[in-house]
C-alpha positions in Angstrom: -10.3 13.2 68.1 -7.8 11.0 69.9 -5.0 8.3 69.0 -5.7 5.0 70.4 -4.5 1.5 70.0 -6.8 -1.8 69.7 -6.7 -5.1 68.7 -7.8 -5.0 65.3 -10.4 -7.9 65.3 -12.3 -6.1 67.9 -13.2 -3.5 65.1 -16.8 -3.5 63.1 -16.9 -2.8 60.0 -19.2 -0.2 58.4 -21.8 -2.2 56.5 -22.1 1.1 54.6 -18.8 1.5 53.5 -18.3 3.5 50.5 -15.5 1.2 48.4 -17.4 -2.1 47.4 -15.7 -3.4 44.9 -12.9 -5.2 45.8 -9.3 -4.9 45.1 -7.0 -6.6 43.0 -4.7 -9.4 44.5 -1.7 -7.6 43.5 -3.0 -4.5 45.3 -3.4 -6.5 48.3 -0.2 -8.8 48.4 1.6 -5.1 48.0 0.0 -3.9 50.9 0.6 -6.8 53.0 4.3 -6.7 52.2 4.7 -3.2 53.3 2.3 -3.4 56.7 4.6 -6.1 57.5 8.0 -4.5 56.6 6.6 -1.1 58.1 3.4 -1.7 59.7 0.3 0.8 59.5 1.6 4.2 58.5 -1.8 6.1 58.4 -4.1 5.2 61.2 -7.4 4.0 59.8 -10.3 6.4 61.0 -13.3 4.8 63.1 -16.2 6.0 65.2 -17.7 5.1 68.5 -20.5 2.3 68.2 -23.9 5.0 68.2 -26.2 1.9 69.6 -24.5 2.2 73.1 -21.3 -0.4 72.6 -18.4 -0.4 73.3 -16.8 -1.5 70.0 -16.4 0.9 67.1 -17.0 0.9 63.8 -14.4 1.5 61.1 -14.9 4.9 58.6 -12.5 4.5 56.7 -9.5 1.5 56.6 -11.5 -1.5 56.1 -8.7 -2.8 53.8 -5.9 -2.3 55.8 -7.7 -3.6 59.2 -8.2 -6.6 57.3 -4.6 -7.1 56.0 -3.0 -6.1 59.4 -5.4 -8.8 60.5 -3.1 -11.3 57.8 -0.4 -9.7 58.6 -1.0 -11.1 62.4 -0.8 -7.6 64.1 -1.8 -7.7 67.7 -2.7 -4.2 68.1 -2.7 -1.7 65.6 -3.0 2.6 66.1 -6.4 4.0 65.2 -7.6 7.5 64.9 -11.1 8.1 67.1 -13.5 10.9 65.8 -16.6 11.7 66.5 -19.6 10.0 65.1 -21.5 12.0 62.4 -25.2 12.8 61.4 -24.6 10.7 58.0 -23.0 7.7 59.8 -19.8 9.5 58.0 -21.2 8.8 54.6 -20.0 11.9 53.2 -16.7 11.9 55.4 -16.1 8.3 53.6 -16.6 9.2 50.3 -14.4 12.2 50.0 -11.8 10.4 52.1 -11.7 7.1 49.5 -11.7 9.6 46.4 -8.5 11.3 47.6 -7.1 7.9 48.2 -8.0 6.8 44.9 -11.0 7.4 42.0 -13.7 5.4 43.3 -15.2 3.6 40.0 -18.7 5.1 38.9 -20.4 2.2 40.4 -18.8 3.0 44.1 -19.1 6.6 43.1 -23.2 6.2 42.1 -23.8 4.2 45.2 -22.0 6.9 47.3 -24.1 9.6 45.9 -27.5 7.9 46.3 -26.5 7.4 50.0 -25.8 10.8 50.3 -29.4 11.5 48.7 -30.9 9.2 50.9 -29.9 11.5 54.4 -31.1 14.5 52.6 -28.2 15.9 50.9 -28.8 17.9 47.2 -27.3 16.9 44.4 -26.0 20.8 44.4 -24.7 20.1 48.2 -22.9 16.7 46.9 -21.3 19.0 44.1 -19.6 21.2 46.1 -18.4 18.8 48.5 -17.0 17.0 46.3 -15.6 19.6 44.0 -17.4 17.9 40.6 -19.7 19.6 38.3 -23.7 18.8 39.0 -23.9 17.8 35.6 -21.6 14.8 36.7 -23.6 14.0 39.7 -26.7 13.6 37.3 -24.9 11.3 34.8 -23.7 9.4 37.6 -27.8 8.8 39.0 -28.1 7.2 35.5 -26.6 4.6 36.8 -30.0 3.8 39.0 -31.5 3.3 35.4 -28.9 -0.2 35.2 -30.0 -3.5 35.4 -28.5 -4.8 39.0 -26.8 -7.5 37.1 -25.0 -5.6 34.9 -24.3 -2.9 38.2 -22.3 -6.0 39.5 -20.2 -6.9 35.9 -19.9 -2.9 36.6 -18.7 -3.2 40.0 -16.2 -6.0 38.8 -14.0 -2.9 36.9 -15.6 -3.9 33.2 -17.0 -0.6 32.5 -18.3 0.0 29.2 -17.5 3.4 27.3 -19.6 6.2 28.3 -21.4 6.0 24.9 -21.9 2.5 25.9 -23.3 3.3 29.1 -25.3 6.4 28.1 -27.6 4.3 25.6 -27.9 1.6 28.5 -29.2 4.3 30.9 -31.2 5.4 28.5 -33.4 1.7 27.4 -36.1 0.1 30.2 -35.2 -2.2 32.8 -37.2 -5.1 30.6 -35.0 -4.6 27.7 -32.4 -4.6 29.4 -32.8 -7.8 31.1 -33.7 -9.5 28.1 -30.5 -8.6 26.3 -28.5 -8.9 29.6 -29.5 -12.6 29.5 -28.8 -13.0 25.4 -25.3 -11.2 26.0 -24.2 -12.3 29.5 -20.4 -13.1 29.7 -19.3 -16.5 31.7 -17.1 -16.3 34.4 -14.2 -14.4 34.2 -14.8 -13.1 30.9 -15.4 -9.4 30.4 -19.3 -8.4 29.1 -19.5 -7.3 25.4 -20.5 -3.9 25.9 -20.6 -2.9 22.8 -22.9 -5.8 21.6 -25.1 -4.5 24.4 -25.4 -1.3 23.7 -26.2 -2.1 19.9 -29.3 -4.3 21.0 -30.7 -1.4 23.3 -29.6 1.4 20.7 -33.4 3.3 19.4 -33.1 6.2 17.0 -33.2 9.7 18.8 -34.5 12.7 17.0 -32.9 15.9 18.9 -34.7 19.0 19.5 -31.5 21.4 18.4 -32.8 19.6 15.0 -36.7 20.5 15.0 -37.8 23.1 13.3 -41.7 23.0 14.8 -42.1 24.8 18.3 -43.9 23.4 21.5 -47.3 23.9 20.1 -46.6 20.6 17.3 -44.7 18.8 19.9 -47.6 18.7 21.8 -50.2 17.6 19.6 -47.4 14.9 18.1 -47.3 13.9 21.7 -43.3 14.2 21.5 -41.8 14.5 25.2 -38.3 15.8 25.4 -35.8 13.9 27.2 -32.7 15.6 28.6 -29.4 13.7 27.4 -26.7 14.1 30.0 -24.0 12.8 28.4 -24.0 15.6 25.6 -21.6 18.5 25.7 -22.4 21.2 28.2 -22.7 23.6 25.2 -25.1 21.9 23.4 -28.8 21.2 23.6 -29.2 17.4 25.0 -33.1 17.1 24.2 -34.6 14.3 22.3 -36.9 11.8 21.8 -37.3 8.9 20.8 -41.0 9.4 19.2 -39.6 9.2 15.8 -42.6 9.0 14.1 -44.2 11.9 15.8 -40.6 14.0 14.9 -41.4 13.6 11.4 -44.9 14.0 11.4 -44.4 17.4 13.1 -41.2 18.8 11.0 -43.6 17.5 7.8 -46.2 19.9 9.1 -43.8 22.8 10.0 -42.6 22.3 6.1 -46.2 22.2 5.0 -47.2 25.5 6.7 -44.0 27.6 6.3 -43.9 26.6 1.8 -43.1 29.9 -0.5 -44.7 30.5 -3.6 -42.1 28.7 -5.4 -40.9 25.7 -2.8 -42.5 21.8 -2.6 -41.6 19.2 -0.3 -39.8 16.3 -1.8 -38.5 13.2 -1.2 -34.9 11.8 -0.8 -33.4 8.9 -2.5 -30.9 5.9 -1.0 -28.3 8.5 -0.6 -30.2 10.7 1.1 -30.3 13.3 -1.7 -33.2 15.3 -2.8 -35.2 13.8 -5.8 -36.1 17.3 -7.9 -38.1 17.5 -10.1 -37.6 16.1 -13.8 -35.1 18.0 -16.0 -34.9 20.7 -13.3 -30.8 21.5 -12.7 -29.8 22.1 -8.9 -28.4 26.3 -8.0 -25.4 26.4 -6.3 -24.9 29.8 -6.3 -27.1 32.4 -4.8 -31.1 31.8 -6.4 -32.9 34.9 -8.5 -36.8 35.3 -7.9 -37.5 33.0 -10.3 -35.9 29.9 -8.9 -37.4 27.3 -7.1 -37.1 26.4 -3.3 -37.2 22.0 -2.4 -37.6 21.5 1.1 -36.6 17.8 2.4 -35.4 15.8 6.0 -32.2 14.2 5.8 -31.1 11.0 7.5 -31.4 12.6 11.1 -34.8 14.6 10.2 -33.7 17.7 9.9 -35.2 20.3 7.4 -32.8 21.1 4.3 -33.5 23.6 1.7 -32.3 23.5 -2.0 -32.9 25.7 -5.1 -33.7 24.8 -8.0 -34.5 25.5 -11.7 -36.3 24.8 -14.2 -36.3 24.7 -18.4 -37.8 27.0 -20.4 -41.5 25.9 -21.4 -41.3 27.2 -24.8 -39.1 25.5 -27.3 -38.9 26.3 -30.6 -40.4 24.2 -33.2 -38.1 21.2 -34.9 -34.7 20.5 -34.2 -31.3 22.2 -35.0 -28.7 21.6 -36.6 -26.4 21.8 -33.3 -29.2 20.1 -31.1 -28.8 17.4 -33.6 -25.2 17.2 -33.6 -25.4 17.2 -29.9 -27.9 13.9 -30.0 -25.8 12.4 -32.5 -22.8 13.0 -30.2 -24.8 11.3 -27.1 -25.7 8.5 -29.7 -22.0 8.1 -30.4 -21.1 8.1 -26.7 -22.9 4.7 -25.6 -20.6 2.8 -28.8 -17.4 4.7 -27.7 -15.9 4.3 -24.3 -14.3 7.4 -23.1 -11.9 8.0 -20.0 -13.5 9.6 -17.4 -13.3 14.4 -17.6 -11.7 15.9 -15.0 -14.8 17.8 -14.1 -18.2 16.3 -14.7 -21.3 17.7 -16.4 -22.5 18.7 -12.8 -19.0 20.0 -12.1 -19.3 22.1 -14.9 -23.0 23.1 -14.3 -21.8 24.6 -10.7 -18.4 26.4 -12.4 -21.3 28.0 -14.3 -23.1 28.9 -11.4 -19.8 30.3 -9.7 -18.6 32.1 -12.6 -22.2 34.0 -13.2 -22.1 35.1 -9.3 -18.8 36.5 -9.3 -18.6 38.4 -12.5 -22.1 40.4 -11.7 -20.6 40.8 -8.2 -17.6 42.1 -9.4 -19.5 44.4 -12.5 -21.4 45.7 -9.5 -18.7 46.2 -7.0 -15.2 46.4 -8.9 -13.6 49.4 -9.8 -13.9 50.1 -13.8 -13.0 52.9 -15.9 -15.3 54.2 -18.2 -13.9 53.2 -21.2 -13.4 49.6 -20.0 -17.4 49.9 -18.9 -17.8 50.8 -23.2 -15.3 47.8 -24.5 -17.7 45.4 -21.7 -20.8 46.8 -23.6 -19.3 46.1 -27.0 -18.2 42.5 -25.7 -21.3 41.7 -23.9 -23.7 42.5 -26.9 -21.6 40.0 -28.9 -22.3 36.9 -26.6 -23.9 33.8 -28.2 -26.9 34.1 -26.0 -27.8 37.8 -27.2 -29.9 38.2 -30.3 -30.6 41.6 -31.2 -33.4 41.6 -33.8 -33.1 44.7 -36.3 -35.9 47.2 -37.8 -35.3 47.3 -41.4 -37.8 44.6 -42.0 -40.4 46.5 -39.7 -40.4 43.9 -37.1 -40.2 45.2 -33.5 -39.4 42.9 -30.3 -40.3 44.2 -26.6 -36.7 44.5 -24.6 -38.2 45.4 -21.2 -34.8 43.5 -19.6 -33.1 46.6 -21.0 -35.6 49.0 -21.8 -35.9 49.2 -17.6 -32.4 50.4 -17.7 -32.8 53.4 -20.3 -35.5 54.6 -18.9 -33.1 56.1 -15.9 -31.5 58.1 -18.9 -34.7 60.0 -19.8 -35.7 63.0 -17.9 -39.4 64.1 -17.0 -39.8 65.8 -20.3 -38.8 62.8 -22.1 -35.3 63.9 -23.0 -31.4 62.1 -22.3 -30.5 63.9 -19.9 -28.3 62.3 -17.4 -25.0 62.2 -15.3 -21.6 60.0 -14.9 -23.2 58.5 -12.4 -26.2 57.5 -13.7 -24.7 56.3 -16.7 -22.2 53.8 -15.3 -25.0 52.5 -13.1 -27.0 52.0 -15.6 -24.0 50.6 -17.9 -23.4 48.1 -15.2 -26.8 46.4 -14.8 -27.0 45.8 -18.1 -24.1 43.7 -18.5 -25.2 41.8 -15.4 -28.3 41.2 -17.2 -26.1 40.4 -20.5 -23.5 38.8 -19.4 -23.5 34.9 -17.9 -21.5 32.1 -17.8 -24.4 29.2 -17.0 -24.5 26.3 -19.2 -27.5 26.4 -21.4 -29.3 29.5 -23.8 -28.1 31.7 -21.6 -24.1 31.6 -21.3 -22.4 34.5 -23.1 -19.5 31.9 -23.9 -15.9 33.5 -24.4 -17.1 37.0 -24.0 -18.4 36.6 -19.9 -14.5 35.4 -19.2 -12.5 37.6 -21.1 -14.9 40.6 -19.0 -14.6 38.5 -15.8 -10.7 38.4 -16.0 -11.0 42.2 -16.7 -12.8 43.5 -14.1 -10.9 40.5 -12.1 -14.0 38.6 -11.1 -11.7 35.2 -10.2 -11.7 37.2 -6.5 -15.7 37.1 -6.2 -15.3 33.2 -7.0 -16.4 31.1 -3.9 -14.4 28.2 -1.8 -15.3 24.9 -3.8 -13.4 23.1 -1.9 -16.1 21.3 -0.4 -17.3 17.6 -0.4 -20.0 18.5 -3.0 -17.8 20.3 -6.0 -15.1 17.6 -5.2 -16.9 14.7 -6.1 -17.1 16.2 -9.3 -13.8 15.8 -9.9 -12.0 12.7 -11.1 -8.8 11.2 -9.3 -5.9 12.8 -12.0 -7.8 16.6 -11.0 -7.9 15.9 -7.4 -4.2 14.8 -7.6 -3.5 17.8 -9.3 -5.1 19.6 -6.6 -3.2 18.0 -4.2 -0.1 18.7 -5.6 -1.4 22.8 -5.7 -2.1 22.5 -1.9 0.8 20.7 -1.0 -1.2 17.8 0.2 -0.3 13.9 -0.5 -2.6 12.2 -2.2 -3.8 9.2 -0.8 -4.3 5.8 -2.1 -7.9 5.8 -2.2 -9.8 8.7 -3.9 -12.4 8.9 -0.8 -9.5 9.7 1.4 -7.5 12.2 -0.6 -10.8 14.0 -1.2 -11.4 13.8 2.6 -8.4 15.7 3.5 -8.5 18.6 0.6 -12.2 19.0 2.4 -10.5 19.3 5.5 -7.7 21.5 4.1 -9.9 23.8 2.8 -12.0 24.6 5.3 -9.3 27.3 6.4 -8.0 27.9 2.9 -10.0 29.2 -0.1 -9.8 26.7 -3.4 -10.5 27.5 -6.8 -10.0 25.0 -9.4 -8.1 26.0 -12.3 -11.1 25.3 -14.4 -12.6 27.5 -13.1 -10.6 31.0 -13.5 -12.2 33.5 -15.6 -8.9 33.9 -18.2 -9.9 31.7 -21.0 -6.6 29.5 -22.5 -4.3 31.4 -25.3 -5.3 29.0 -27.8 -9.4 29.4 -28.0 -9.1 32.9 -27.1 -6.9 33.2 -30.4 -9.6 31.0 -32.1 -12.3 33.0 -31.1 -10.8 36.1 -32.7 -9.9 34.2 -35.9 -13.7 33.3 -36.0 -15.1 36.7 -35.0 -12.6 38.5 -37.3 -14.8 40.4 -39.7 -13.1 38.5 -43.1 -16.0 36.7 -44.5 -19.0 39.7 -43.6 -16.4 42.1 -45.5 -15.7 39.5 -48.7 -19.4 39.3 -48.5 -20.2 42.7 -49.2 -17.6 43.4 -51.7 -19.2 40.9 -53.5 -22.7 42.0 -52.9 -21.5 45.4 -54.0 -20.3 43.9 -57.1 -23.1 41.6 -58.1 -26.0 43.6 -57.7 -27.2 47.2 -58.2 -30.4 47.7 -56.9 -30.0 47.0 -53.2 -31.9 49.6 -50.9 -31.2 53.0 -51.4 -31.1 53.8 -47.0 -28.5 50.9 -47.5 -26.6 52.2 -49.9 -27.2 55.4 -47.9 -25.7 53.9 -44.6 -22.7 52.2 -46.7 -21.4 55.2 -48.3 -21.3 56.8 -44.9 -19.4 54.1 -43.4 -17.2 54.1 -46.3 -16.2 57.5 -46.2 -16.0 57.4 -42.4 -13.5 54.8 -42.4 -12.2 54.7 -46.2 -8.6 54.1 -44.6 -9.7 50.7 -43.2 -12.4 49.3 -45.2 -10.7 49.1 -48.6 -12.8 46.2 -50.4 -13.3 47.2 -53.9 -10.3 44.3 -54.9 -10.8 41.3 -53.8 -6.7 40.9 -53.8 -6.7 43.4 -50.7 -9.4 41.0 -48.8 -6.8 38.4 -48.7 -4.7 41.2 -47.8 -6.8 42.2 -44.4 -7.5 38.4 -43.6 -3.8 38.3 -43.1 -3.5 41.5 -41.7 -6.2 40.2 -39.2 -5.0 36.5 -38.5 -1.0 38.6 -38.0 -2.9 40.7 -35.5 -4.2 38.1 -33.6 -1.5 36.0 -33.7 0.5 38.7 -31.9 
């Protein structure tokens, strides 16, 4: 390695250079000012002439030759190594990407020259201190239309998105869209144009459910995508009907006793069946499982359920009230609920979950367990059916239950421990707060706020539960979070979603404790005014009722003769205001 000097225009330049793309003319005039103020400070490197000459041939320097060329330098310093194996391919390249980034173009062209002389795409890693992954994405490039290499080489690069999906289409495609697309002179290309005529949908193998066996016989071949994260699996294809064919045969094969396969609608929702009501909480044995592919083919599962077969014979009163009420509804235009029906449905579902998780979890003294027993046998969805009339109805829901109290010899005999057990599944069998036959009504909350159930209640502050809600409940929300609405309803329930993926949201409709005023009502209703008036009079008007009955009343009577005085009807006004004075407080 010496220091020489030579006439500059006796210097050959490398037709394998590594920077092809030219400079800007402001990068040039620069230099030119400052070779003439200061001349050359850093020697450009060059190699003896390997065909026996006596010239050499410039490594790197071409640029500032050819300016000290303009600049009208007789003789300029030049540093002399020896020639390498690789005709200093690799010498070049690392020298012009310390000077500056060589664009991906340069930088592709660099690496396939490296390829070319034999050298790994591992070897080119480490020389060059970049990942491998990078040195693959950059051989993509060999995947470009030449035309579009030299709009490339130009400096209008598309976005790696942009390029990625270029890479990824067929030479012929992309010369026929090249030649629909291609800019005029001086103007930059419209990538992004481009890259939407050669876009085809992928179907990724991180989303298939089937193994290697379907692919196969789908004839689906994986592509690796190079431009994914590092963490992720790349894999795709672009086979889409073969995807589909295969994740429809993984569902078919992999169905439980309960699940279809059904279809989605122009939202991309499930289609259930008719009348069946989606489960958002967690499904019992008896619900149904609705497998479906979304928009990017991937298998979802839902649960479902479905009415009750049997109905009872005619309509009732309330079912007829209820049908008037829709009839009304279509004459009548009413603002919009804060929750919807399907808002409500899923409060349901999240109420039911937590209170038998918390009955089966939460601490409750015993005589809390017997007031829950009292309350849940007086929900609206239990009917107890008596035996006076010598009608018997199986209860193998509870009867399951008692039998732990029995011993071998048929005889109660059992613990604390036993007891409460048993005490506790059967108000998780009693007590529910779904819509439909089956909710308890006020009971299941005032139990759920006693055995504080509100702390079982899931996160609904997700993009499903908050559709349900109209724009004055999201604000209200808001204003609970701390969050500012925004002016579309879209947005402000895009960022509570966002909020509340590290937060936990319940929505006030949703809290177990029941509001002062229908609790009070519901104890007004329940108040036992109208069954004692009844009895009095019943008492009164008629002699020859049953004589167990009479039996039974007499015991009761002298049981509790200090709070069942009804022999006046005075003192039933009496206790009705004793009662609605007791409940008021």
């Amino acid at each position: 390695m010496q220091i020489i000097k030579v006439d500059p225009r006796a210097l050959k330049e490398n037709p394998d250079r590594m920077r092809q793309t030219k400079s800007s003319p402001q990068a040039d005039a620069l230099m030119l000012a400052t070779i003439k103020a200061v001349g050359i400070v850093q020697p450009p490197v060059v190699a003896p002439e390997t065909d026996g000459g006596n010239s050499y041939t410039i490594d790197a320097g071409h640029r500032r030759v050819r300016l000290a060329i303009a600049a009208g330098l007789e003789e300029i310093e030049i540093l002399v190594v020896d020639a390498a194996n690789d005709n200093g391919a690799m010498r070049s390249m690392v020298e012009n990407s310390v000077r500056e980034a060589l664009n991906p173009v340069d930088q592709w062209r660099g690496i396939e020259r490296l390829v070319a002389l034999g050298w790994t795409e591992e070897a080119i890693a480490v020389a060059l201190a970049l990942p491998v992954r990078q040195i693959r994405k950059l051989r993509l490039l060999a995947n470009v239309l030449p035309a579009m290499l030299e709009q490339m080489a130009l400096g209008d690069m598309p976005s790696e998105q942009q390029l990625r999906i270029i890479a990824a289409a067929g030479q012929v495609d992309q010369k026929e869209v090249w030649k629909a697309h291609k800019p005029k002179n001086g103007d930059t290309a419209p990538w992004w144009q481009i890259a939407n005529a050669l876009t085809k949908k992928r179907m990724y193998a991180r989303d298939a459910s089937f193994g290697d066996d379907l692919a196969q016989a789908y004839g689906i071949e994986w592509v690796e995508d190079l431009f994914a994260p590092a963490d992720q699996d790349g894999r795709y294809t672009t086979n889409v009907e073969g995807f589909l064919g295969a994740q429809y045969e993984w569902m078919t094969s992999n169905l439980t006793k309960r699940g279809a396969i059904v279809e989605v609608n122009s939202w991309g929702q499930p289609e259930l069946p008719k009348k069946a009501a989606q489960v958002y909480g967690k499904p019992s044995k008896s619900d149904h499982t609705a497998l479906y592919l979304d928009r990017d083919g991937k298998v979802q599962t839902v649960h479902y359920r479905l009415p009750e077969t049997v109905k009872p014979k005619g309509g009732s009163a309330e079912e007829t009230a209820e049908g008037r009420g829709d009839a009304g509804a279509f004459t009548t235009q009413k603002a919009r609920p804060d929750v919807t029906q399907k808002g409500h449905d899923m409060i349901g579902d999240f109420r039911t979950d937590a209170l038998h998780e918390a009955l089966g979890r939460a601490p409750i003294e015993d005589d809390m367990l017997m007031a829950l027993m009292v309350l849940a046998f007086a929900g609206q969805n239990v009917r107890v059916d008596s035996s006076a009339d010598g009608t018997f109805y199986g209860g193998k829901r509870f009867s399951r239950h008692a039998v732990a109290l029995f011993d071998e010899h048929g005889k109660l005999a059992f613990d604390q421990g036993t007891l409460r057990i048993a005490v506790r599944s059967v108000l998780i069998d009693v007590l529910s707060c779904r819509r439909g036959m089956s909710n308890s009504g006020m009971v299941s909350r005032i139990a759920g706020e006693a055995v504080g159930a509100d702390q079982y209640l899931p996160n609904m502050g997700s993009e499903e539960f908050l559709l349900c809600l109209s724009r004055q409940a999201l604000e209200a929300s808001c204003a609970e979070a701390s969050i500012q609405p925004r002016p579309k309803v879209r947005e402000t329930r895009a960022a509570l979603v966002e909020h509340f993926q590290s937060e936990r949201f319940v929505h006030m409709s949703a809290r177990f404790a029941p509001p002062a005023e229908e609790l009070l009502d519901w104890i007004r209703a329940s108040a036992p005014t109208d069954t004692i008036g009844t009895a009095s009079q019943d008492d009164d008007g008629g002699q020859a009722g049953d004589p167990a009955e009479g039996q039974e009343g007499q015991i009761h009577q002298d049981a509790d003769q200090d709070v069942l005085p009804v022999t006046d009807p005075s003192d039933d006004e009496e206790i009705v205001q004793d009662v609605h004075q007791k409940a008021a407080a």
